[in-house]
C-alpha positions as CSV (number, residue, x, y, z in Angstrom):
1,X,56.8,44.2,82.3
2,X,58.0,42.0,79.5
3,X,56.2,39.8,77.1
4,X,56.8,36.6,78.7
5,X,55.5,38.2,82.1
6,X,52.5,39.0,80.6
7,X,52.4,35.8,78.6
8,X,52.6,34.0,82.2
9,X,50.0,35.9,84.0
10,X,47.3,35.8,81.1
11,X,48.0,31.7,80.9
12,X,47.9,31.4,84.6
13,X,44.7,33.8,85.2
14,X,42.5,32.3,82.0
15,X,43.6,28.7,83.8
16,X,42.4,29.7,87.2
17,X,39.5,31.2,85.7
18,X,38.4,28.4,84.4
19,X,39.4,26.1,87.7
20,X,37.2,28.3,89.5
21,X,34.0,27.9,87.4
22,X,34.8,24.2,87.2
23,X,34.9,24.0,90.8
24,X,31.5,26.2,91.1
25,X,29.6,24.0,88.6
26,X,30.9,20.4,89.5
27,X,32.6,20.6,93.0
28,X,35.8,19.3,91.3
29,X,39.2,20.5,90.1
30,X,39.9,18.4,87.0
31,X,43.5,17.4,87.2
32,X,44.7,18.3,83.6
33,X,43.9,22.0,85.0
34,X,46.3,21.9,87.7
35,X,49.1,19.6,85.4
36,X,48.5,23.0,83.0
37,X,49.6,25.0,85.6
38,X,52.4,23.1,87.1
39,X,53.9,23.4,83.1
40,X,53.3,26.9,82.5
41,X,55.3,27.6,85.9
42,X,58.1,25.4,85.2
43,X,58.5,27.1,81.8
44,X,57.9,30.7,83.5
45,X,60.7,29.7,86.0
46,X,63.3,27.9,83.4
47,X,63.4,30.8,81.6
48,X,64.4,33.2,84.3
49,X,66.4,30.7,85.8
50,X,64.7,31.1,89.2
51,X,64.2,27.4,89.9
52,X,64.7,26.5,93.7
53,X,64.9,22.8,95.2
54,X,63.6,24.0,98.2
55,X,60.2,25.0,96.9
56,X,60.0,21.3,96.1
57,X,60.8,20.3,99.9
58,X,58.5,23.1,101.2
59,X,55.7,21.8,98.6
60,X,56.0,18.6,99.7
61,X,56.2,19.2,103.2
62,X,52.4,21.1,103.1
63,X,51.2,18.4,100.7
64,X,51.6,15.7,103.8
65,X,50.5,18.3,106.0
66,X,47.3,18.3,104.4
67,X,47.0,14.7,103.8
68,X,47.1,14.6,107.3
69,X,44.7,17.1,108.2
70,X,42.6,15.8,106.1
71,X,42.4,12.3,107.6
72,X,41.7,14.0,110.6
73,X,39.2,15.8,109.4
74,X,37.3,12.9,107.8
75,X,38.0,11.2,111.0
76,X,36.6,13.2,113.3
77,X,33.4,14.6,111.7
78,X,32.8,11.2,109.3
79,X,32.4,13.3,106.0
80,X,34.5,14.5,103.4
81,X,35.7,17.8,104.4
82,X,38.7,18.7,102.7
83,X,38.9,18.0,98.9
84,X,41.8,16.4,97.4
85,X,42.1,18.6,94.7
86,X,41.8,21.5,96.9
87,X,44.9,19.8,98.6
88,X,46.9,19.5,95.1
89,X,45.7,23.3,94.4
90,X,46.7,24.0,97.9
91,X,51.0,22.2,97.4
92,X,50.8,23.4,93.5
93,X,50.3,27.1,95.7
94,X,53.5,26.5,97.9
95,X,55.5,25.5,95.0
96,X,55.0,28.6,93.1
97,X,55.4,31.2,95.8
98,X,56.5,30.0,99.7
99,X,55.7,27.8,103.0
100,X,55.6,31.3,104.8
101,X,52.8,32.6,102.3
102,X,50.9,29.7,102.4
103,X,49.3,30.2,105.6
104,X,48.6,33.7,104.3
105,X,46.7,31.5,101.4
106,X,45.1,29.2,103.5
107,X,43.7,31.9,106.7
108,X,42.0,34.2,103.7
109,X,40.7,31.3,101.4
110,X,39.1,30.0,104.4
111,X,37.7,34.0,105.3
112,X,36.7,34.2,102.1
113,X,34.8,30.8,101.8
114,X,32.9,31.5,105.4
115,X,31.6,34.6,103.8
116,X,30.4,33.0,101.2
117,X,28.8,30.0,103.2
118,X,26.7,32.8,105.7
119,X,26.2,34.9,102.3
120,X,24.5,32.1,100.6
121,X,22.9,30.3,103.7
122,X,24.8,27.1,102.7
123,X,26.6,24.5,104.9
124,X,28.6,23.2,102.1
125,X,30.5,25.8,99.2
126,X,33.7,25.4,96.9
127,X,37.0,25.8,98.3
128,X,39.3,26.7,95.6
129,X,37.8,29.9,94.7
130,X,38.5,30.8,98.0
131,X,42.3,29.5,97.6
132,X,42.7,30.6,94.1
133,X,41.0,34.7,94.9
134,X,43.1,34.9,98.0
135,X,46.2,33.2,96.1
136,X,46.0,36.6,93.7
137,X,45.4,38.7,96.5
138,X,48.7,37.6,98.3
139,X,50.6,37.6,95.3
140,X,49.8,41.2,94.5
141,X,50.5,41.9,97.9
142,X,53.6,40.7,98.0
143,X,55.1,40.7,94.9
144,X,53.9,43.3,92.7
């Protein structure tokens, strides 16, 4: 692994890290967060000139997706059910790795959150530690 690997991973883990608490504490993924990580990709990708239009198609194409299940959502059981930032988390996802992976993303964030909710007796838990541990979890799967 080079430097600049390693420089990406540490940036992207201490950012997620700190997403994850965030979301914990407050119920709430501060935007700046997710603009940091968006940045740190961009320059990851730049320098290994790996950029690809079609991650931008395929982000947007989940990111209205989403917008859309979550109306439905909200519509159907009159409550906020899906968080917008777990949405931007959720298209920030598809842009760094695939559409095909994202449903790998979504099916063990949401296994991983329902454990949680019967674990802690709750009816109402974070999402993106969910996204972000399963995120890791199919990136190491797949990738390394």
């Amino acid at each position: 692994m080079h430097f600049i690997d390693f420089l990406y991973y540490a940036s992207m883990l201490l950012v997620i890290i700190h997403i994850m608490i965030h979301d914990m504490r407050w119920m709430m993924i501060e935007n700046h967060m997710l603009l940091l990580m968006v940045i740190i990709h961009i320059m990851f990708i730049s320098y290994q000139d790996a950029f690809h239009f079609d991650a931008v198609i395929e982000s947007s194409i989940i990111f209205i997706f989403l917008i859309c299940l979550r109306w439905l959502m909200n519509t159907r059981y009159k409550k906020d059910t899906l968080g917008f930032g777990d949405i931007k988390l959720l298209t920030l996802i598809t842009f760094m790795m695939s559409l095909e992976t994202i449903t790998y993303v979504i099916f063990f964030a949401s296994l991983i959150t329902l454990v949680v909710m019967l674990m802690l007796n709750r009816h109402k838990v974070p999402f993106a530690p969910g996204i972000l541990l399963s995120w890791i979890g199919v990136y190491v799967w797949l990738y390394i």
